[in-house]
C-alpha positions in Angstrom: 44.0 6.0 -12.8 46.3 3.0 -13.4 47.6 0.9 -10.2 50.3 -1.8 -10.1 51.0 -4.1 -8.0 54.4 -6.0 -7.5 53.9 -9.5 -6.2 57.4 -11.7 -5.3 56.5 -15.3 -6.1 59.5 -16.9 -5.7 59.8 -18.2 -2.7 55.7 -19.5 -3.6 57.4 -21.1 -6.3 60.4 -22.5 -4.4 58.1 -24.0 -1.7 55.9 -25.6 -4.6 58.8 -27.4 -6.4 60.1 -28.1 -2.9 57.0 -30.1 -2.0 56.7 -31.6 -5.5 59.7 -33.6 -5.3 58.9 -35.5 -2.0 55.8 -36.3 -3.6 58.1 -39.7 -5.4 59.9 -40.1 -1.8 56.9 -40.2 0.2 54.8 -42.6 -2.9 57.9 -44.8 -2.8 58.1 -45.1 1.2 53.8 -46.2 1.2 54.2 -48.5 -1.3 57.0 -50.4 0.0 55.2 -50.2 3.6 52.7 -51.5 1.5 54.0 -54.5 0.3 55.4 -55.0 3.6 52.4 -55.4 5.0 50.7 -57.7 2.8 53.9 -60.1 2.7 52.9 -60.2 7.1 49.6 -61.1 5.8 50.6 -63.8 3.3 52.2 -65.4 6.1 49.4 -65.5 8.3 47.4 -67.1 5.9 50.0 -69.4 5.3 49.4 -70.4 8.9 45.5 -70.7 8.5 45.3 -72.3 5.2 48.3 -75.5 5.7 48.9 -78.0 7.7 52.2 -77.0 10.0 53.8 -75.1 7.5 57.8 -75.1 8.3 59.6 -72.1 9.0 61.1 -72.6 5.2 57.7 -71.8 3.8 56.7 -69.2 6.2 60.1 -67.0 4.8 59.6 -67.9 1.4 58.6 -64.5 0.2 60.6 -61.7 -0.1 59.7 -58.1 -0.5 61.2 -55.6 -3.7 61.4 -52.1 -2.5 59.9 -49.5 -4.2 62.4 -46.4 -4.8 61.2 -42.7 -6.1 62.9 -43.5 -9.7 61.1 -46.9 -9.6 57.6 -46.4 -8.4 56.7 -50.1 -8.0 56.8 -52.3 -4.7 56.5 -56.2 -5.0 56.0 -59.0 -3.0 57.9 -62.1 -4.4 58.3 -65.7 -3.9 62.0 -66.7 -3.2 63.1 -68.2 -6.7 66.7 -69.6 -5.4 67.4 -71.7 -2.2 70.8 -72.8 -0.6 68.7 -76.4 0.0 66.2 -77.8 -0.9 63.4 -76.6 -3.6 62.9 -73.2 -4.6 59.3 -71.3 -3.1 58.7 -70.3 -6.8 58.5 -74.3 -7.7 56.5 -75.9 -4.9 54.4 -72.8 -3.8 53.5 -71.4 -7.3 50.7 -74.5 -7.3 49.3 -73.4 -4.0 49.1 -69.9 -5.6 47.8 -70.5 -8.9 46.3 -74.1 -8.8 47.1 -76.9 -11.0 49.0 -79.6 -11.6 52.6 -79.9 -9.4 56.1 -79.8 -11.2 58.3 -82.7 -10.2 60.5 -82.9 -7.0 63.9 -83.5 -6.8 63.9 -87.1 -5.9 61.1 -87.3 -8.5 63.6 -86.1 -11.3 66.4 -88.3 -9.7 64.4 -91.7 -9.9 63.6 -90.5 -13.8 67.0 -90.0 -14.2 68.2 -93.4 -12.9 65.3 -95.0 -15.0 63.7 -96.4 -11.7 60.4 -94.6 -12.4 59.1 -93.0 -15.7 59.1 -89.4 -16.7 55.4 -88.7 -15.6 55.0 -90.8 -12.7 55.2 -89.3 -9.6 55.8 -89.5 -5.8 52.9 -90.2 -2.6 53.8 -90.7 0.5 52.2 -94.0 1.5 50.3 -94.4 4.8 53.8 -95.8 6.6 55.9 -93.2 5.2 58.0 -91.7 8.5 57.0 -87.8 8.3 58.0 -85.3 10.9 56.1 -82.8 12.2 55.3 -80.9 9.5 54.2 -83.9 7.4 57.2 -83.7 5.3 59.6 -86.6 4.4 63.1 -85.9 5.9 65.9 -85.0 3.4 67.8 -87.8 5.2 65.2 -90.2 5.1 65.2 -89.5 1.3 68.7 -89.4 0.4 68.9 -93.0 1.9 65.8 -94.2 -0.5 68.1 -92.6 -3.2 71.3 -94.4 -2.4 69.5 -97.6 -1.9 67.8 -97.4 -4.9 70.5 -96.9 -6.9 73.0 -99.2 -5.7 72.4 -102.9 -5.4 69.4 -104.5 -4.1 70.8 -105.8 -0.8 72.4 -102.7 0.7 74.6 -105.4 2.9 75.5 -107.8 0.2 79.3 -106.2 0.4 79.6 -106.8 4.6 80.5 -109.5 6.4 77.7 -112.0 8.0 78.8 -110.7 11.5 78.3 -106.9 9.9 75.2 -108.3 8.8 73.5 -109.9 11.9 74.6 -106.8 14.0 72.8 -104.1 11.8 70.0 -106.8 11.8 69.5 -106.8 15.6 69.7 -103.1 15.8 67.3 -102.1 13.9 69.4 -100.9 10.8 68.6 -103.7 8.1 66.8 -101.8 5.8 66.6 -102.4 1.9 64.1 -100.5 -0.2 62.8 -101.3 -3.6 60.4 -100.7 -6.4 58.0 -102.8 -7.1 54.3 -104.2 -6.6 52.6 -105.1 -3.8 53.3 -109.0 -2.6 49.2 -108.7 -1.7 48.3 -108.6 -5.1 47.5 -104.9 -5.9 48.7 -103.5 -9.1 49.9 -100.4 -7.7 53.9 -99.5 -7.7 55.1 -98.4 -4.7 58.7 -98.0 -3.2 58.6 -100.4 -0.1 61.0 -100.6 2.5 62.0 -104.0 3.8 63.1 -104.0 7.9 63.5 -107.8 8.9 60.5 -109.6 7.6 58.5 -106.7 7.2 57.3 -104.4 4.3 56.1 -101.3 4.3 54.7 -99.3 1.7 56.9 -95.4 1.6 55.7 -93.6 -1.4 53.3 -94.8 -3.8 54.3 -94.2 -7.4 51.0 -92.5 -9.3 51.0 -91.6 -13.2 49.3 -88.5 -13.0 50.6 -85.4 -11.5 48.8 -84.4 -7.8 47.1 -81.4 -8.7 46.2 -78.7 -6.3 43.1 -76.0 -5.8 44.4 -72.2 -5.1 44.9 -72.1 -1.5 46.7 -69.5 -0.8 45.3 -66.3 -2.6 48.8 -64.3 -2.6 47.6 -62.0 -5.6 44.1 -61.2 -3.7 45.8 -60.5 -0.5 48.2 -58.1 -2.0 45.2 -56.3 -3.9 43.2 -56.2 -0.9 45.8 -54.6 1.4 46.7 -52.3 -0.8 42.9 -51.1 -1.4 42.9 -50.4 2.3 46.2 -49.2 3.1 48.1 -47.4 0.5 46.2 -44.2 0.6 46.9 -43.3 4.6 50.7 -44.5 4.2 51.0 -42.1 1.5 49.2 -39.5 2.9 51.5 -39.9 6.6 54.6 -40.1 4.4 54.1 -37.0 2.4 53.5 -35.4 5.6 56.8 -36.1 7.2 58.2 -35.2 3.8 56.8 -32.1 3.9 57.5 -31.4 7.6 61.1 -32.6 7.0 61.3 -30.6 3.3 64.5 -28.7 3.2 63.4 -25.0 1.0 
């Protein structure tokens, strides 16, 4: 005796290719949750490995979605800025090590022919920083300007113009040269009244930095310990959510 038995699999099958595409929803949600994640770490770091980092450098990353045609989440450095220099430039050598690429100014005095291509920029022990250790982009602009106009910033007022900036404080004239004490070393000085200070000290070598800031580890690492349970909650909701 022969039996058959009629089984209706079609709504088994609807429910199976119902799940199966949330499957690149819910991978594309964990990763970019993902990366989220290890950009807030980067930042902490940031705040553990340098000195009073400014609030540029602690939003200099950026985060690249993930999407379920484009499987791939990302956590970048910022590689364009309004003002100032791009995270890609002067973070990349606290990511990867190495020598530093030259600043703004540094290309500036190059291109004025005050310094040589090669030589580079240290900010000497009288150099004005603010809180975060940093030169001010004002402070600079008026080496800049000084540098590259005459050598007496005043020689175009008046005597009375003169003595006035004098006795408030504003009589300032910077240069390149050596130090009057004898030392070989180049410097860009700053002259106020009868004094000299020494504002950056010119070097021939580029500073070169250690990896400080382990961006790629960081990203590995969180991703080793969180990916799996995003996923897993966000296929969950898909699936609870999952129109058949």
């Amino acid at each position: 005796m022969n039996y058959s038995v009629d089984v209706d699999l079609s709504g088994a099958v609807k429910l199976t290719n119902a799940l199966t595409k949330q499957i690149p929803f819910a991978m594309a949600k964990a990763l970019s949750q993902t990366a989220k994640n290890a950009q807030a770490q980067i930042v902490i770091v940031m705040q553990l490995v340098f000195d009073a980092p400014t609030p540029y450098t602690l939003n200099a990353t950026w985060v690249d979605t993930a999407t379920p045609q484009k499987l791939v989440a990302e956590v970048k450095l910022k590689d364009e800025a309004y003002k100032g220099t791009p995270a890609t430039k002067y973070l990349f050598p606290e990511v990867s090590g190495g020598a530093r690429r030259a600043k703004g100014a540094e290309r500036r005095l190059q291109e004025m022919l005050k310094i040589q291509s090669g030589q580079y920029l240290v900010p000497g022990q009288r150099a004005p920083l603010d809180r975060y250790g940093n030169i001010t982009g004002g402070f600079m602009q008026k080496i800049l300007s000084s540098l590259g106009a005459q050598a007496d910033t005043y020689a175009n007022t008046s005597k009375e113009s003169k003595k006035k900036a004098e006795a408030a404080g504003r009589l300032r004239e910077f240069f390149i040269g050596r130090s009057p004490t004898g030392s070989k070393r180049l410097a860009i000085w700053e002259r106020r009244d009868r004094h000299l200070w020494p504002i950056f000290v010119i070097v021939d070598r580029a500073p070169t930095y250690h990896e400080r800031l382990r961006f790629y580890a960081i990203a590995e690492e969180t991703y080793a310990r969180d990916y799996q349970t995003l996923f897993s909650s966000a296929l969950a909701d898909a699936i609870a959510t999952a129109r058949l």
